[in-house]
C-alpha positions as CSV (number, residue, x, y, z in Angstrom):
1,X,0.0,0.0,0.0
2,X,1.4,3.3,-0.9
3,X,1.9,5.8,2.0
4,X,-0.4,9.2,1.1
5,X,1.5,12.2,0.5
6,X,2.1,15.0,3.7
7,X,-0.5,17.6,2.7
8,X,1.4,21.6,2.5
9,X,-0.3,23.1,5.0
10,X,-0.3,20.2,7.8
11,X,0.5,22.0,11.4
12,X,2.3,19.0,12.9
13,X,5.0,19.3,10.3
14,X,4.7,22.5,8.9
15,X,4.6,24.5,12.4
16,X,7.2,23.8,16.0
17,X,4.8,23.3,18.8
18,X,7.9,24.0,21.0
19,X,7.0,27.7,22.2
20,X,3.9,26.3,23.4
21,X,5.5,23.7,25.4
22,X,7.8,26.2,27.3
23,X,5.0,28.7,28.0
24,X,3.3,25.8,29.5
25,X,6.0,24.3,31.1
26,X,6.8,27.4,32.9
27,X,2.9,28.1,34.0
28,X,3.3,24.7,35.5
29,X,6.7,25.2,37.4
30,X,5.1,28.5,38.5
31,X,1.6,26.7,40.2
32,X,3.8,24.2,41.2
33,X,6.4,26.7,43.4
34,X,3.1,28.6,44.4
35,X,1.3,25.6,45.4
36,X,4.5,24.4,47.6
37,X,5.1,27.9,49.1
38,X,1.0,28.3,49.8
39,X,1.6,24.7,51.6
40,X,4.0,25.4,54.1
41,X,3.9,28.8,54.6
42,X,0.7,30.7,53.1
43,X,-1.9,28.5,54.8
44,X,-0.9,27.5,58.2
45,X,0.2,30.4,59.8
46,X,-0.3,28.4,63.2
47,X,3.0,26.0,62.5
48,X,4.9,27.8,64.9
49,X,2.5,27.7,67.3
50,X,2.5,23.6,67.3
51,X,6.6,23.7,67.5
52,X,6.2,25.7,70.7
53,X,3.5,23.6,71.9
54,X,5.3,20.8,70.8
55,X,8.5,21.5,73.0
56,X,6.6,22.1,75.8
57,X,4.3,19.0,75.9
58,X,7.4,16.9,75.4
59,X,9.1,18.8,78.7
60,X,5.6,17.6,80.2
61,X,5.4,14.3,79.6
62,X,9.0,13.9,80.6
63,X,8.1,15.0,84.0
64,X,5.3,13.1,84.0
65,X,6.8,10.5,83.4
66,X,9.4,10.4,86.4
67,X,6.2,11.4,88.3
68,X,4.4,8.3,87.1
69,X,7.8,6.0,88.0
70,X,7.7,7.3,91.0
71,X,3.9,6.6,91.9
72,X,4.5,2.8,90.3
73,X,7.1,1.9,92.6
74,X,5.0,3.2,95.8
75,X,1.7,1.0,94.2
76,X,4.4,-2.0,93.8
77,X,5.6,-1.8,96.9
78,X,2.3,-1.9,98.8
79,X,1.1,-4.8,100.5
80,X,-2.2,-5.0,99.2
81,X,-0.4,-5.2,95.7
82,X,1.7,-8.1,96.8
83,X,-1.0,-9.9,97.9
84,X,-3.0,-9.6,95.0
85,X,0.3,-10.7,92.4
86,X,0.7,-13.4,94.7
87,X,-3.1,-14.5,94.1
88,X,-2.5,-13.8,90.5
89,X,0.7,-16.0,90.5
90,X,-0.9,-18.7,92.0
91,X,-4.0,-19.0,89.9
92,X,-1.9,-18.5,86.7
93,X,0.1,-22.1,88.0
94,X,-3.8,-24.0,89.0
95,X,-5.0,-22.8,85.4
96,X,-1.8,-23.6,83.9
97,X,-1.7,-27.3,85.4
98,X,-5.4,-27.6,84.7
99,X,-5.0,-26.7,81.3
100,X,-2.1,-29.5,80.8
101,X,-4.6,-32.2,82.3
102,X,-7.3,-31.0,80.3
103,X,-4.9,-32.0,77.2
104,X,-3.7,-34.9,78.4
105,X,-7.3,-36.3,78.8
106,X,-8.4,-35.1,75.7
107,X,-5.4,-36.7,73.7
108,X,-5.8,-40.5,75.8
C-alpha cells in the first residue's frame, strides 16, 4: 500500500509546537512553586505555634513521666499489691496445670 503524501499546509509538520511547550511548562513550574510555598507557609500560619506547643508537651510528659515511676514503685511496693500478684501468681500455676490435664485427657 502506498503511503499518502504530507498535505502543504499540515501544522504537525509544517509549524514547531515548541513555544507552546515552554509557555506551558513554565505556567506549570510556576503553580507548582506557588502551590509548595501556599503549603508550608501561606496557609498554616499556626506551624509555629504547634513547635512551641510541641516542646513544651514533650518537657511535660518527661516529668510526668518520672512522676508516674515514682507513683508505680510506691503501688508495687504496697502490701495490698503483693498480695494480689501473689493471688494472681498462683491462679496463673492452677489454670496452667489444669490446662495441661485437660490435654492430656483429651489426647488418651
Amino acid at each position: 500500500m502506498p503511503e499518502k503524501p504530507i498535505p502543504e499546509n499540515d501544522p504537525i509538520v509544517s509549524k514547531s509546537l515548541a513555544p507552546h511547550y515552554v509557555i506551558s511548562m513554565v505556567i506549570l513550574m510556576a503553580t507548582l512553586f506557588w502551590a509548595l510555598w501556599d503549603e508550608d507557609f501561606g496557609q498554616r500560619p499556626w506551624k509555629t505555634f504547634q513547635h512551641e506547643w510541641k516542646d513544651r508537651y514533650s518537657t511535660f510528659l518527661k516529668t510526668a513521666r518520672s512522676q508516674s515511676r515514682d507513683s508505680q514503685k510506691d503501688v508495687e511496693s504496697s502490701p495490698d499489691y503483693q498480695k494480689l500478684k501473689q493471688d494472681y501468681e498462683t491462679a496463673s500455676q492452677n489454670a496452667a496445670l489444669a490446662s495441661k490435664r485437660s490435654t492430656k485427657s483429651c489426647t488418651t
